[in-house]
LOMI-936232 format. One record per residue (C-alpha): residue in three letters; x, y, z. Coordinates in steps of 0.02 Angstrom, whole numbers, padded with zeros to 5 digits, always signed. Layout:
alaXYZ
...
END
This chain:
unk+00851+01681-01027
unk+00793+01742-00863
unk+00614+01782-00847
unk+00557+01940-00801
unk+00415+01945-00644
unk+00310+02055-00575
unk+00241+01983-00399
unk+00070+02050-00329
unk+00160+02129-00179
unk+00240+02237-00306
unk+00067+02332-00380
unk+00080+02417-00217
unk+00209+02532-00282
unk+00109+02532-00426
unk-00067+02618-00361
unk-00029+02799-00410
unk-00030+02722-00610
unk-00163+02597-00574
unk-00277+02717-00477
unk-00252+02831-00651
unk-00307+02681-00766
unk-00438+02607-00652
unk-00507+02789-00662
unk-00495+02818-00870
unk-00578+02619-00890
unk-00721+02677-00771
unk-00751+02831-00830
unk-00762+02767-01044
unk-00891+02647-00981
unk-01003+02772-00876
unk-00974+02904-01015
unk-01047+02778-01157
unk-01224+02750-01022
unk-01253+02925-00943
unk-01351+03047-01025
unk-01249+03193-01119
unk-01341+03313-00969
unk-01244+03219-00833
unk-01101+03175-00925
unk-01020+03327-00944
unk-00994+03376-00728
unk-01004+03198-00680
unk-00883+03141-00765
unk-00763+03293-00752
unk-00776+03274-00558
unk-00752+03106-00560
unk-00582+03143-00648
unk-00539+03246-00535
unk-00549+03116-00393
unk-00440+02987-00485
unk-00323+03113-00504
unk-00308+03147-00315
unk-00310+02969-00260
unk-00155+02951-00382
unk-00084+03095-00297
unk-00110+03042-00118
unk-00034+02875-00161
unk+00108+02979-00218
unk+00112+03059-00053
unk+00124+02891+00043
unk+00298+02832-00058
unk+00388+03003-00036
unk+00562+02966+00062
unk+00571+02763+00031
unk+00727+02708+00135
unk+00792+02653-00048
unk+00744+02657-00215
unk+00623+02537-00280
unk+00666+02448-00438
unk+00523+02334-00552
unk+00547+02236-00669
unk+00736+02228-00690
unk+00766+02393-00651
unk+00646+02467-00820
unk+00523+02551-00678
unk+00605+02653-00540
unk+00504+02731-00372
unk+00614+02854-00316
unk+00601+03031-00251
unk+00645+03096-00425
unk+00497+03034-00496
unk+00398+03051-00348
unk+00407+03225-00344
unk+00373+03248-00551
unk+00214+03127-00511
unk+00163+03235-00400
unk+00192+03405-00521
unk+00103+03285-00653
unk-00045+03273-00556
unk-00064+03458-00472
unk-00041+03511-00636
unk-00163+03407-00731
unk-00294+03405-00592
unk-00305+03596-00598
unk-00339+03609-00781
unk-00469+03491-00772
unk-00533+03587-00626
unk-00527+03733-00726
unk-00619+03666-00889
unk-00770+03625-00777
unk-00916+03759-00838
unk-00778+03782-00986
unk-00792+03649-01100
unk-00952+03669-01208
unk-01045+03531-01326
unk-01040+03669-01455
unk-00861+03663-01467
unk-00807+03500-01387
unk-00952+03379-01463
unk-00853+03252-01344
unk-00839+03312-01175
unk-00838+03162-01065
unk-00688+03092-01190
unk-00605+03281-01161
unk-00614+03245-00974
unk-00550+03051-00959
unk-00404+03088-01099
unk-00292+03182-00960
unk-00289+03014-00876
unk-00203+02911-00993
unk-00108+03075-01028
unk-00043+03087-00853
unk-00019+02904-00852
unk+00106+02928-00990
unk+00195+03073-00889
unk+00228+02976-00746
unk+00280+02824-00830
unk+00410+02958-00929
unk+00463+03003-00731
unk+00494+02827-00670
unk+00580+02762-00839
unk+00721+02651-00794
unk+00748+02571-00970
unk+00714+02653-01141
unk+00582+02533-01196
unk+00487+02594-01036
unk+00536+02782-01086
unk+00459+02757-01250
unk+00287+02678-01194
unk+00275+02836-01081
unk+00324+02948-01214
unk+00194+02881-01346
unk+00058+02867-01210
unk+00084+03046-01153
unk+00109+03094-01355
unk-00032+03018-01427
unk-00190+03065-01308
unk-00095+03222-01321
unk-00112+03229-01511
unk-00339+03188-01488
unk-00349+03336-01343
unk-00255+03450-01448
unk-00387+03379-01612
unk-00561+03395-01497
unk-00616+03550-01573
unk-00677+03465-01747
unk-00754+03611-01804
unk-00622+03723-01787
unk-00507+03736-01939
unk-00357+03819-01827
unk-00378+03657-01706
unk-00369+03542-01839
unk-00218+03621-01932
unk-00136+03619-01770
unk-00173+03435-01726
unk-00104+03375-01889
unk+00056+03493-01881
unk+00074+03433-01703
unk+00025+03259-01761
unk+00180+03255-01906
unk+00318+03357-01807
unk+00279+03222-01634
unk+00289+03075-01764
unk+00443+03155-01832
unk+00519+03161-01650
unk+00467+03027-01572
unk+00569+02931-01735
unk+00719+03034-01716
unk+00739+03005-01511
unk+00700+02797-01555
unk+00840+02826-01695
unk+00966+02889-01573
unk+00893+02740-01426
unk+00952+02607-01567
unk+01137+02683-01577
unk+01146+02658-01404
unk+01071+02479-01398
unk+01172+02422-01553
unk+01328+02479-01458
unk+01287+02397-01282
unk+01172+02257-01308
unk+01052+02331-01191
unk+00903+02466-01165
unk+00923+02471-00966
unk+00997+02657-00936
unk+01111+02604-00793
unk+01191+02479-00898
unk+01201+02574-01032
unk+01269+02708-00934
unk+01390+02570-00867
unk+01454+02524-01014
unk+01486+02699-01110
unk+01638+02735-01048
unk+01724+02576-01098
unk+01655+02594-01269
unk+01725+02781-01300
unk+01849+02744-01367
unk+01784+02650-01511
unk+01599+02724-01544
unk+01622+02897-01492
unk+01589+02979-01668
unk+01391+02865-01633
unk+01404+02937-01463
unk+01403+03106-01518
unk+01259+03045-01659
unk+01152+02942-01530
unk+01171+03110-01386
unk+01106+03241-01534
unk+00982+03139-01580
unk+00907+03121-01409
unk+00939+03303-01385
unk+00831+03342-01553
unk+00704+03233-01505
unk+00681+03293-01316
unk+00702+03468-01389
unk+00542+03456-01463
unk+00436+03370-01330
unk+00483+03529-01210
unk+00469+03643-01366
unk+00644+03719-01332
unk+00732+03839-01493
unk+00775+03781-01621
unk+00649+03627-01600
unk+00489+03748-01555
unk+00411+03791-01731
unk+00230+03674-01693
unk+00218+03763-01519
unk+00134+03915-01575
unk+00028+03854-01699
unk-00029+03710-01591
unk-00046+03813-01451
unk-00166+03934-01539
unk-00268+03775-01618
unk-00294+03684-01462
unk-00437+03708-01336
unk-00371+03819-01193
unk-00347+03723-01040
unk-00251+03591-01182
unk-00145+03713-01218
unk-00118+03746-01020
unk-00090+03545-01003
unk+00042+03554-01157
unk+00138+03711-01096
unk+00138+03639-00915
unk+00109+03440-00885
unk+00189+03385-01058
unk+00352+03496-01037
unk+00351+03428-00866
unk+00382+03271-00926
unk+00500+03298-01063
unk+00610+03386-00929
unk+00588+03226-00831
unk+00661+03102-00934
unk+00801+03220-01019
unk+00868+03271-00844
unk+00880+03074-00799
unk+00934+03004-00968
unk+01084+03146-00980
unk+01138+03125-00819
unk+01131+02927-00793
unk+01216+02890-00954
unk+01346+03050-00966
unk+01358+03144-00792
unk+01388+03008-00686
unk+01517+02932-00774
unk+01737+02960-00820
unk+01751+02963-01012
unk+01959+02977-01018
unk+02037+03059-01182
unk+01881+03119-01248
unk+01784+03300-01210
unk+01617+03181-01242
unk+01556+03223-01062
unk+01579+03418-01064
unk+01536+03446-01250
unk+01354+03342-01210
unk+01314+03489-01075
unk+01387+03636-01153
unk+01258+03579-01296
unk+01134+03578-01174
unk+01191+03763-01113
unk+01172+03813-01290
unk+01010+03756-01343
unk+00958+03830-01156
unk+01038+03993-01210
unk+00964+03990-01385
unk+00780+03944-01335
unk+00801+04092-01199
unk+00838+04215-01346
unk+00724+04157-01470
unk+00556+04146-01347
unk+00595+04309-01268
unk+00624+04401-01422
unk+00460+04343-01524
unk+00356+04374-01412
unk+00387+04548-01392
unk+00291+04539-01558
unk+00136+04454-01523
unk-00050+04503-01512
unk-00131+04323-01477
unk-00120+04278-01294
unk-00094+04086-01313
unk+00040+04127-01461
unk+00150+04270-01318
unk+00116+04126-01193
unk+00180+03971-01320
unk+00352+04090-01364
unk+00346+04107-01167
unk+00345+03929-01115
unk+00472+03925-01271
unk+00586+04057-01146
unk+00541+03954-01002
unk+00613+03793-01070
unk+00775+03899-01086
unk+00796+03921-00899
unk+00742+03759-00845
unk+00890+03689-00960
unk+01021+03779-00877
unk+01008+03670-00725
unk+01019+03524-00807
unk+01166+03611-00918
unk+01261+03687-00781
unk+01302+03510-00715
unk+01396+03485-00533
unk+01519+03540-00464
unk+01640+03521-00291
unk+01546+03669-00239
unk+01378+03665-00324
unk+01247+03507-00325
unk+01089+03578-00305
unk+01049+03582-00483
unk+00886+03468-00451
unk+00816+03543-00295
unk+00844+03707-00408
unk+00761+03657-00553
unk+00605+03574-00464
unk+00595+03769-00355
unk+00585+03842-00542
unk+00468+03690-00593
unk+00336+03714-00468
unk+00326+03900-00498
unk+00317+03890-00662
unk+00171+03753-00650
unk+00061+03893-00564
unk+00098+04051-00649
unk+00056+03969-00817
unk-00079+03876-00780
unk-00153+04036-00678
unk-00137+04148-00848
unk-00195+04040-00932
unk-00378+04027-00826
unk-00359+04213-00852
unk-00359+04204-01032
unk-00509+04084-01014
unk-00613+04196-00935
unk-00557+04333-01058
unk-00613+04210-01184
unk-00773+04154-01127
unk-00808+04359-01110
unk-00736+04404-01270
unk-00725+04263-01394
unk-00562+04258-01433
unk-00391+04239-01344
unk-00317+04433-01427
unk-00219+04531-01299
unk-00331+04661-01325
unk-00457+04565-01213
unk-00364+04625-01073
unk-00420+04800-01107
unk-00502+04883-00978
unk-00517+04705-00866
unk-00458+04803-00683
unk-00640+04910-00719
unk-00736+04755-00761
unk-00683+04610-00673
unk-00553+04714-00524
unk-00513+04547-00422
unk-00480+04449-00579
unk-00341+04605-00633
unk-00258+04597-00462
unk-00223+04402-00473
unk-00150+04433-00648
unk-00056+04568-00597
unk+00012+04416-00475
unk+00055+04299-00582
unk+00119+04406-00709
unk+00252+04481-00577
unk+00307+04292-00550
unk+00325+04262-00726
unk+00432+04416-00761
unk+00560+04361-00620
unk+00491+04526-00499
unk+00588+04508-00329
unk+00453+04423-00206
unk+00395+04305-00319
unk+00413+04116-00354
unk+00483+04167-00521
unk+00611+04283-00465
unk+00692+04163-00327
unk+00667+04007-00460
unk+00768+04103-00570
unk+00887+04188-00454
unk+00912+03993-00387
unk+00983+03949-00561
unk+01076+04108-00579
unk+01162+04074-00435
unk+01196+03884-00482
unk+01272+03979-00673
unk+01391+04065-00548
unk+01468+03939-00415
unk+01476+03831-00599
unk+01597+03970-00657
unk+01463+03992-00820
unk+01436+04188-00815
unk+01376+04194-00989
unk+01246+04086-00954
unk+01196+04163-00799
unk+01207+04350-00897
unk+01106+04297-01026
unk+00985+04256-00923
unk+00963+04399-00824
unk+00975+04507-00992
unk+00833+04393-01075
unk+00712+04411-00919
unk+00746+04590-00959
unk+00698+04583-01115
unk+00537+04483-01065
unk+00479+04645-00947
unk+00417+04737-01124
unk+00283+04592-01168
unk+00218+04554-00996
unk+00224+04709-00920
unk+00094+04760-01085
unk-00029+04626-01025
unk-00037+04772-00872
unk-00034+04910-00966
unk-00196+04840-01060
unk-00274+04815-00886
unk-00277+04976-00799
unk-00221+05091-00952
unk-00325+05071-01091
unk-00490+05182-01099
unk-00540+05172-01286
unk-00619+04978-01228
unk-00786+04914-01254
unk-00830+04848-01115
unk-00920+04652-01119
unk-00997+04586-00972
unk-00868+04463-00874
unk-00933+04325-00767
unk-00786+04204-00692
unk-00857+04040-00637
unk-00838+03968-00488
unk-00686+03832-00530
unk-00596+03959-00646
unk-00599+04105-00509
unk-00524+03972-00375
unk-00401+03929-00503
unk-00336+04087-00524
unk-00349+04148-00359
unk-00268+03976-00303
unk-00120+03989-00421
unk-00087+04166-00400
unk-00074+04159-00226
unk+00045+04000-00217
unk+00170+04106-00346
unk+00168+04225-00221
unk+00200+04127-00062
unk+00336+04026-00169
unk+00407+04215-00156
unk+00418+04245+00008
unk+00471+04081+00103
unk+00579+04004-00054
unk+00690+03947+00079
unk+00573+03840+00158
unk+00499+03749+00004
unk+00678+03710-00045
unk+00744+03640+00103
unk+00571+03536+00085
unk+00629+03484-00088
unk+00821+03446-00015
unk+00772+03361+00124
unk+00655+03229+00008
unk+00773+03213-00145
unk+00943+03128-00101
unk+01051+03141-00270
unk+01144+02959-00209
unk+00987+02873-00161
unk+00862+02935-00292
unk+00985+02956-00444
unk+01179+02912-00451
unk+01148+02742-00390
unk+01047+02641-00495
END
C-alpha cells in the first residue's frame, strides 16, 4: 500500500490554514491568563490579525502556473478555492470586526471563546473549498458545522438561542448523516473517496449502478441543501437565525453558505459535468434538479418574507431567496456558447457577502438602540441616526437587484447565463421573484423616512459597526458601477481547465 506523505516544503501551501490554527491555539491559551477586562478587545483584535495574515497568504498563491495537489490529490490549491478562501476570510473578518463593542459579558458570559470560535470555523470553510477527496470534504464540513453549532449556543441565557442551537444541532446531525450516506454509495461503487477518480470512474459504471447514482446524487443534494439553507431543506434557518447572537447569524447567512456553495459547485461538476454518461439522461436530470430546487428556494424565500416582522427572520427567508439565485449558475451548466457560470456566480457571491453582512450591522445598531431585532426598529432611523439610513438605503437597493448596484449586475450576470443556456423559465422566474422581493425590502424604507408615530431612542453606532456599514455599503455600490472590471478580475484569475476540469 503506498504511503501517503506530506514533505515540509509542502506546509508552504499550507500557511493560510496554519496561520488560522496557530491563531485559535494562541488565542485559548491567552484567553484562559488575561483578565476578563482585557480579554474581551484583546483578544477580538488579535482575531482579527490571524484572519488577515490567512488572507494575505491567500493573496500570495492567487494564479499558481498549475494546480497544487497534497496528499494524493485529497487537498487542492487552486484558484477556485483561492478565491472562496479569500470570501471566507473578508467575510468572517468583518463580523468579527463588527462584534467588537457588540458582544457583552451579560449576554455572551464567554467572549474571548465567541471571538477565537470563527477561527476554527473558517478553518473548516476553507478546508470545504480545497476538498479534493470526500474524507477531506467531511473533516471541513464537521469543523465548519460543529463550532458553528457552540456560536450559534453562546447566548446561555437566552431560551430562543438555546432552542435554536439544539434545532440547528439535530437538523446539521441529520444532514451531515444523509450527505455521508450518499458519500458511501459512491465509495461502495468505485472503491475510492478521491472525487477525480470517482468522477473517472462514473461513467463506466452507469450502466450498472445508475438507479444508486440517482440515490447517492439526491442524497448529496439533500444534504448540501441544508448547509446553504435552500427550499425545501430551509425549515432551521429562521428559527436559528432568530436564536443566534447577531453577527452569528451574519457568519451563518454569509461565511457558512459560502462554503456549502463551495463544495456543491465542485462535487456536481467534477463527478457529473465533466463527464459523457451514454444511454442515460443521468447528467441532465442531476442539473435540472439543481434548477428546481434553485427555482423552488427562489419562490419559497421571496414569498415568506413578504410576511415577516423580525428583521433576522425577513433576512433568514432572504438568504433562503438568495441561495435560489446562486443555484442557477451552478444549474444552468455550460454550454458552446456560455462558460462563465463561475466567474458569474463568484460576481453574485461577493455582492451578496457585503449587502448582508452590511444589514445586518444595521440591525445591530438597531438592536443595541432598541433591544430587539423587530422591523419596527427602523422607524423613524433617517431622523435619528441620518448617515446610518442612507447606507441602508444602499445596501438595501443592492439587495433588491436596483440597476447600479452589485446586486442588480450579479443577478442580471446569471440572467443572462439562464438565456445563452436556452433556460427562460429559469431566467423569468427570477426576474418575477426579485419582483416580488421589492414589497419586503422596499418596507425596511418606508419605516425609515415614513413613519412618524415612532418613539424615538437615542442611537449611538460605534466606531467598528459604523465602518462596517459604511464599508459594505459602499463596496455594493462600486460592485454597481464598474461590474465589468471586477469580472474580468475574476476571469482573468480563474481558468475553468487549470483550476477545475483537470484534476
Amino acid at each position: 500500500m503506498e504511503q501517503i506523505r506530506l514533505h515540509v516544503a509542502d506546509l508552504t501551501h499550507l500557511l493560510p490554514e496554519l496561520a488560522l490554527i496557530a491563531t485559535a491555539i494562541i488565542l485559548s491559551l491567552l484567553d484562559l491568563v488575561l483578565p476578563n477586562r482585557f480579554s474581551r478587545s484583546i483578544i477580538g483584535w488579535l482575531t482579527l490579525v490571524g484572519i488577515a495574515v490567512s488572507a494575505v497568504f491567500v493573496v500570495l498563491q492567487l494564479n499558481p502556473d498549475e494546480a497544487i495537489q497534497l496528499l494524493n490529490q485529497s487537498y487542492r490549491i487552486d484558484d477556485f478555492s483561492n478565491i472562496l478562501k479569500l470570501c471566507t476570510l473578508v467575510g468572517t473578518g468583518l463580523i468579527v470586526f463588527m462584534s467588537l463593542g457588540f458582544v457583552k459579558e451579560d449576554s455572551i458570559p464567554h467572549v474571548g471563546e465567541y471571538y477565537y470560535f470563527y477561527l476554527p470555523a473558517a478553518l473548516g470553510a476553507m478546508i470545504m473549498s480545497s476538498s479534493g477527496d470526500m474524507i477531506t470534504l467531511y473533516v471541513g464540513l464537521e469543523l465548519l458545522s460543529i463550532t458553528s453549532y457552540l456560536l450559534v449556543a453562546m447566548k446561555k441565557k437566552d431560551s430562543k438561542s438555546n432552542e435554536g442551537a439544539f434545532k440547528y444541532l439535530v437538523m446539521g446531525g441529520i444532514s451531515s448523516a444523509i450527505i455521508l450516506y450518499g458519500m458511501s454509495f459512491l465509495y461502495g461503487m468505485v472503491g475510492s473517496t478521491n472525487l477525480q477518480e470517482i468522477g473517472t470512474a462514473l461513467p463506466t459504471l452507469v450502466t450498472s449502478y445508475e438507479p444508486l447514482l440517482y440515490v447517492a446524487f439526491f442524497m448529496l443534494l439533500a444534504g448540501f441543501g441544508f448547509k446553504i439553507a435552500a427550499a425545501p431543506f430551509h425549515s432551521w434557518a429562521p428559527d436559528v437565525y432568530e436564536g443566534a447572537p447577531t453577527p452569528v447569524t451574519a457568519f451563518l447567512a454569509v461565511v457558512s453558505k459560502a462554503a456549502g456553495f463551495a463544495i456543491l459547485f465542485r462535487v456536481f461538476y467534477v463527478l457529473f459535468g465533466f463527464n459523457t454518461f451514454e444511454n442515460t439522461h443521468l447528467q441532465s436530470d442531476v442539473f435540472l434538479a439543481i434548477s428546481v430546487m434553485a427555482a423552488v428556494a427562489m419562490v419559497t424565500g421571496n414569498f415568506i418574507a413578504l410576511k415577516q416582522s423580525n428583521m433576522k427572520r425577513l433576512l433568514a427567508y432572504s438568504g433562503i431567496a438568495n441561495a435560489g439565485y446562486l443555484l442557477v449558475p451552478i444549474g444552468t451548466y455550460f454550454s458552446a456558447t456560455h462558460y462563465g457560470n463561475f466567474s458569474e456566480f463568484i460576481f453574485y457571491l461577493s455582492a451578496y457577502v457585503f449587502m448582508n453582512i452590511g444589514a445586518f450591522a444595521v440591525l445591530m445598531i438597531i438592536e443595541q438602540a432598541e433591544g430587539h431585532t423587530e422591523a419596527k426598529g427602523f422607524a423613524g432611523l433617517y431622523y435619528r441616526a441620518p448617515l446610518t439610513a442612507v447606507a441602508m438605503v444602499l445596501l438595501i437597493l443592492s439587495l433588491a437587484g436596483i440597476p447600479l448596484s452589485g446586486g442588480f449586475f450579479g443577478k442580471l450576470y446569471i440572467i443572462l447565463g439562464t438565456m445563452e443556456t436556452h433556460q427562460y423559465w429559469l431566467g423569468a422566474l427570477m426576474i418575477a421573484t426579485s419582483v416580488v422581493s421589492f414589497y419586503y425590502y422596499f418596507s425596511i424604507i418606508r419605516q425609515m423616512f415614513m413613519r412618524s408615530d415612532y418613539e424615538p431612542a437615542l442611537i449611538k453606532v460605534s466606531v467598528p459597526l459604523g465602518i462596517t456599514v459604511w464599508l459594505c455599503a459602499l463596496i455594493s455600490v462600486a460592485l454597481g458601477v464598474v461590474p465589468h472590471v471586477v469580472l474580468k478580475a475574476i476571469e482573468s484569475i480563474f481558468t475553468l481547465t487549470k483550476d477545475f476540469i483537470l484534476m
